[in-house]
C-alpha positions in Angstrom: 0.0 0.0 0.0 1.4 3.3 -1.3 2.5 5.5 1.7 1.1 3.4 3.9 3.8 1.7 6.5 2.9 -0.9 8.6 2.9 -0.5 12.3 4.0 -3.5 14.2 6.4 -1.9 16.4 4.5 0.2 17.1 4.9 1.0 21.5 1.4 0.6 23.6 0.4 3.9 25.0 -1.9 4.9 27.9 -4.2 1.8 28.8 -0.8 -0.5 28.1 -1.5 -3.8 26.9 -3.3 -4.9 30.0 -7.2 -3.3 28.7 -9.7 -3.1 30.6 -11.3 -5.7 32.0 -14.0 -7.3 30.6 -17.1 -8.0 30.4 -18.5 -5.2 32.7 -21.8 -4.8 34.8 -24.5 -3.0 33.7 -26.1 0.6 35.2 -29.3 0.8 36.8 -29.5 4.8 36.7 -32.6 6.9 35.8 -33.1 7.8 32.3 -35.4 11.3 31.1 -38.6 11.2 29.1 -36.7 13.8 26.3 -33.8 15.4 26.2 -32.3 17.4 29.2 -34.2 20.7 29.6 -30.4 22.2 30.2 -29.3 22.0 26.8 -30.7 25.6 24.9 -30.9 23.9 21.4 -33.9 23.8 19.2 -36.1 20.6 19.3 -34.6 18.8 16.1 -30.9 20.2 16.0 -29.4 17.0 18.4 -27.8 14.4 15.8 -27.1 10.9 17.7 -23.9 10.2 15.2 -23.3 6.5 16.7 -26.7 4.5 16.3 -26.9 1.0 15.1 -29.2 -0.9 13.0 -29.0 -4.4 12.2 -31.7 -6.8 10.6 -33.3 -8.9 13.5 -31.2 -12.1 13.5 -28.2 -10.2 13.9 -29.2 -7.5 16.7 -30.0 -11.2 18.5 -26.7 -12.2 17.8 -25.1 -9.2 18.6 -27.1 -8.9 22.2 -25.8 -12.9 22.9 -22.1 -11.8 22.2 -22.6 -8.8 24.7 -24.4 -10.5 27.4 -20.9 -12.6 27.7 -18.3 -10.7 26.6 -19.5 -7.1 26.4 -22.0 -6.1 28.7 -25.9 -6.3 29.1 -27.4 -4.5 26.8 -30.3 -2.5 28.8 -32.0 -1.7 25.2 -32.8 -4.7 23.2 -35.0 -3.0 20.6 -35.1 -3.7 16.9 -35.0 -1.1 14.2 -38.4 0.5 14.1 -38.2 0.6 17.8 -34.8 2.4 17.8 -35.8 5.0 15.5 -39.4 5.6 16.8 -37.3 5.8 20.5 -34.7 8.4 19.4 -37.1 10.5 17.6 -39.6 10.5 20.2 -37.2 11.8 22.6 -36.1 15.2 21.0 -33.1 13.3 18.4 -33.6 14.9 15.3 -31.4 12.8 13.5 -29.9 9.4 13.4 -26.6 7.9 11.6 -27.2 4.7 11.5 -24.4 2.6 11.6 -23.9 -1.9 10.7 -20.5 -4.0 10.3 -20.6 -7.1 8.3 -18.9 -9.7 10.2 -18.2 -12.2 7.3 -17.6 -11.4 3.7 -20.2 -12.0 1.4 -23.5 -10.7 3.8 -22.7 -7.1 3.1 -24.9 -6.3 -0.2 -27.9 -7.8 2.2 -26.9 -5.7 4.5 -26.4 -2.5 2.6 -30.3 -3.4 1.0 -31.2 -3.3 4.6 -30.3 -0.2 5.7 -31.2 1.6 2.4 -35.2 0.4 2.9 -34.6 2.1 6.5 -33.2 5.5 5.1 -35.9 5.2 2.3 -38.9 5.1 4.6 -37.0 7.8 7.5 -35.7 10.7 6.1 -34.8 11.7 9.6 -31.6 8.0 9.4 -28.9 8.6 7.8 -27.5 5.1 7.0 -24.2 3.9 6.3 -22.7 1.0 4.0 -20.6 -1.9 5.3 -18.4 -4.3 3.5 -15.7 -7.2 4.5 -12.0 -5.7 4.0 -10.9 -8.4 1.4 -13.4 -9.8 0.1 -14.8 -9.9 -3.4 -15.6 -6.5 -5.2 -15.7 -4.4 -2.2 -15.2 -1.5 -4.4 -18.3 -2.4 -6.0 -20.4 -3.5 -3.0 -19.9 0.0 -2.2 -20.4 2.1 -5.0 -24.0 0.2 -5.4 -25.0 1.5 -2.0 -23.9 4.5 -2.5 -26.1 4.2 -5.6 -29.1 3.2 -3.2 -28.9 6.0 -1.0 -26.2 5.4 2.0 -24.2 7.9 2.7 -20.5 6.8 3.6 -19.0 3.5 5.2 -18.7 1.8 8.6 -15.5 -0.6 9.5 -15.0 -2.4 12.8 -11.5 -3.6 13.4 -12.0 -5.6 16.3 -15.0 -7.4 14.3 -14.1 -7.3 11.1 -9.9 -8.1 12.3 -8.3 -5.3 10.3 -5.5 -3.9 10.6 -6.5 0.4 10.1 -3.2 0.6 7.2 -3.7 -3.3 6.3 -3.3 -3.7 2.4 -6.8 -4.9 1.8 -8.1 -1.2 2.9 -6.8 0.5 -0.3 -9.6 -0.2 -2.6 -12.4 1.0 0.5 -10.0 4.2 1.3 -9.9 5.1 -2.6 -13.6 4.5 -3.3 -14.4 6.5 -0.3 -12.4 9.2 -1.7 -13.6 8.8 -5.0 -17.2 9.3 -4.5 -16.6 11.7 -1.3 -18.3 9.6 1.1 -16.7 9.8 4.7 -15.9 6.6 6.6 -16.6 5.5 10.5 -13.6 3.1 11.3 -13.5 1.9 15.0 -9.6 1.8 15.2 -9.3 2.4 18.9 -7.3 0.0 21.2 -10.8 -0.7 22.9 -12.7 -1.9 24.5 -10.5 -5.1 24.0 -12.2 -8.2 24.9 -11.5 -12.2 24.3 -14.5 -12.8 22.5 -12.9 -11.1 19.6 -11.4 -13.7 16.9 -8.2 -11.2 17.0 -6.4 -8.8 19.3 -7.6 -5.2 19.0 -4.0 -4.3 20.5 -2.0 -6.1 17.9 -4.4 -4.4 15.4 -5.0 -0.7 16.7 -2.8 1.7 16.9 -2.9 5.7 16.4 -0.3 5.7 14.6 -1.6 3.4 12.0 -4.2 5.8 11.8 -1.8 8.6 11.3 -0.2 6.7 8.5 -4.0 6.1 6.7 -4.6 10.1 7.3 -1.0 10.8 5.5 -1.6 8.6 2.4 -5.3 9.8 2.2 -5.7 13.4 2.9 -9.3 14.1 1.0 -10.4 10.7 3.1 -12.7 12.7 6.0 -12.7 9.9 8.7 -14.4 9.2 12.1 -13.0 7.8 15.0 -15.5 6.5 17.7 -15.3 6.3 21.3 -12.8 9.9 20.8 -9.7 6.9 20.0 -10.3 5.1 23.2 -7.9 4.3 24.9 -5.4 6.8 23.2 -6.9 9.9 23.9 -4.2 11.6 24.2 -2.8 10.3 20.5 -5.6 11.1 18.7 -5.8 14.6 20.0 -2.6 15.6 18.4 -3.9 13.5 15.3 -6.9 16.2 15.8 -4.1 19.3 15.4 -2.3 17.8 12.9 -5.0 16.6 10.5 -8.0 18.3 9.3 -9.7 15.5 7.9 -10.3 13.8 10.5 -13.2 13.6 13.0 -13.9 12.0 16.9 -17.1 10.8 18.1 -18.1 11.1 21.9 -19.7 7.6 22.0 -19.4 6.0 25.3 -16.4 8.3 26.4 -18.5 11.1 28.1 -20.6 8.5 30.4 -18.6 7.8 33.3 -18.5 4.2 32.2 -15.1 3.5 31.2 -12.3 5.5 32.7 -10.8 8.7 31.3 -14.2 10.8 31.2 -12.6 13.6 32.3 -9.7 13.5 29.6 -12.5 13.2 27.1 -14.2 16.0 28.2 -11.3 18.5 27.9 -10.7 17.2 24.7 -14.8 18.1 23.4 -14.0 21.1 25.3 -10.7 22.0 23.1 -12.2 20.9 19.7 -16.2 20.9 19.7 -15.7 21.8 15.7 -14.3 18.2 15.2 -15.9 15.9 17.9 -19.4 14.7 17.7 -22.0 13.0 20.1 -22.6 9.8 19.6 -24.4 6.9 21.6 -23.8 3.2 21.0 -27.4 3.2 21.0 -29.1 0.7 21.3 -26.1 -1.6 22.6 -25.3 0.1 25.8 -25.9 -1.1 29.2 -27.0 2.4 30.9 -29.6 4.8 30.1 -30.1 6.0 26.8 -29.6 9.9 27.9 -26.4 9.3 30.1 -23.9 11.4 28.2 -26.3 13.9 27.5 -27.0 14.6 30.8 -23.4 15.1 31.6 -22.7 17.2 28.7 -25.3 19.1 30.3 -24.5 19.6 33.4 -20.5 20.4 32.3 -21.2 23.9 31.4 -20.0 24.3 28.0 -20.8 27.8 26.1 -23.6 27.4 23.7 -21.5 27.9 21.0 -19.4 24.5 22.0 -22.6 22.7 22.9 -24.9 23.2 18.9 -21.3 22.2 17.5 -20.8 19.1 19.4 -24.4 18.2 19.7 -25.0 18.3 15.9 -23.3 21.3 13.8 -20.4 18.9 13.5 -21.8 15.8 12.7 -24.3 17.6 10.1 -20.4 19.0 8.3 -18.5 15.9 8.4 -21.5 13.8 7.3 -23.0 17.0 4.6 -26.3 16.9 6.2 -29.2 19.5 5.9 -29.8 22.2 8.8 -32.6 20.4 11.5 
């Protein structure tokens, strides 16, 4: 891969190679009826940038992995339900997110998610595709075709390496067709119910090497890099194309909250909220409630809560 070095020497940073440890309770706190009174934005501007929607069979499959490996998973709703629960709430605006697991399921996948965004104006959905396999270029370029609006890549599912060869063809397509891409290349959270080892496979600086070779490439980042904070705020200073989403990172459940706070606080123009929703094992308004209460200017808090998801994904104004 032109440009693109590979990182296997590359030195653990904060988190080590110990991760955390896994799988973790669940939280019985309170949740709110609608968004938190606190935040002054208009009912509609909130975009949840880290939804997922997955055809029945595999939300079931998903939920099994989690009550074992993950954590329970306090909202087992299917698609219509996750929508209708979002929008009800005050979210004006979902980005719906799927990973194929296996090569060959992701066309059926990407027909999914287009009947969703069809029907809901309101989802944004993404394409998936195996790294690797068969005509991923064109996989994507016919859901593009159908409507989705970017890509979604899971190295821990999906055991990829963020600057592995078999990422060229997905990186130039993107590019091609400038459609943005969600990669989950953080560290964690690491668990051993993963076929691979997130920590042999993540790295920031593998994801420094993919923003080098492709600077028109506007990519995501979930979970604000967890657990490499730190890393992938100087990747933030260094490289305008890419983007952090807050998901999970705000909520008090894994450690570092207040890092990643400071960091939203510093760059609100290039961090998004994000939920994990429906797969997360507290209430559904956590990390709003403590973006709330944190006291960021106004100006920080429309940014964050939607202005920069609707730039990096080119979405209408709510």
């Amino acid at each position: 891969m032109t440009g693109l070095a590979a990182c296997l020497g590359c030195v653990a940073s904060a988190g080590g190679d110990r991760g955390w440890t896994m799988p973790l309770p669940g939280v019985d706190d309170e949740e709110g009826a609608t968004i938190d009174p606190r935040l002054p934005l208009p009912r509609g501007a909130i975009v949840d940038a880290h939804v997922h929607l997955f055809p029945d069979a595999l939300f079931e499959a998903i939920w099994r992995w989690f009550d074992v490996h993950g954590w329970p998973i306090r909202y087992k709703l299917k698609t219509p339900e996750v929508i209708a629960f979002a929008l009800a709430r005050g979210v004006g605006r979902v980005v719906a997110l799927h990973y194929a697991h296996k090569p060959g399921i992701a066309r059926g996948m990407n027909a999914y998610m287009a009947e969703i965004v069809r029907a809901e104006p309101r989802v944004t959905g993404m394409a998936t595709v195996m790294p690797g396999e068969p005509d991923a270029a064109g996989i994507l370029e016919e859901a593009f075709a159908a409507g989705l609006m970017g890509v979604k890549l899971h190295c821990h599912v999906q055991c990829f390496a963020p600057d592995a060869p078999e990422l060229t063809e997905i990186y130039e397509t993107c590019v091609a067709h400038g459609m943005p891409l969600v990669m989950h290349a953080g560290r964690e959270p690491k668990s051993a119910g993963y076929r691979c080892d997130p920590h042999a496979l993540c790295h920031v600086d593998r994801t420094a090497a993919v923003l080098r070779s492709y600077p028109r490439l506007r990519l995501a980042v979930p979970h604000l890099g967890a657990d490499e904070l730190d890393g992938y705020m100087r990747l933030l200073e260094r490289h305008d194309n890419l983007f952090l989403d807050t998901t999970m990172a705000l909520a008090d459940f894994f450690e570092d909250a207040e890092r990643a706070f400071r960091m939203v606080e510093a760059r609100p123009d290039r961090i998004m909220y994000g939920t994990d929703f429906p797969n997360i094992p507290y209430a559904w308004d956590r990390e709003l409630r403590r973006i709330a209460g944190r006291g960021l200017p106004e100006g920080a808090l429309a940014k964050v809560l939607g202005g920069t998801a609707r730039s990096f994904y080119r979405l209408p104004a709510p």
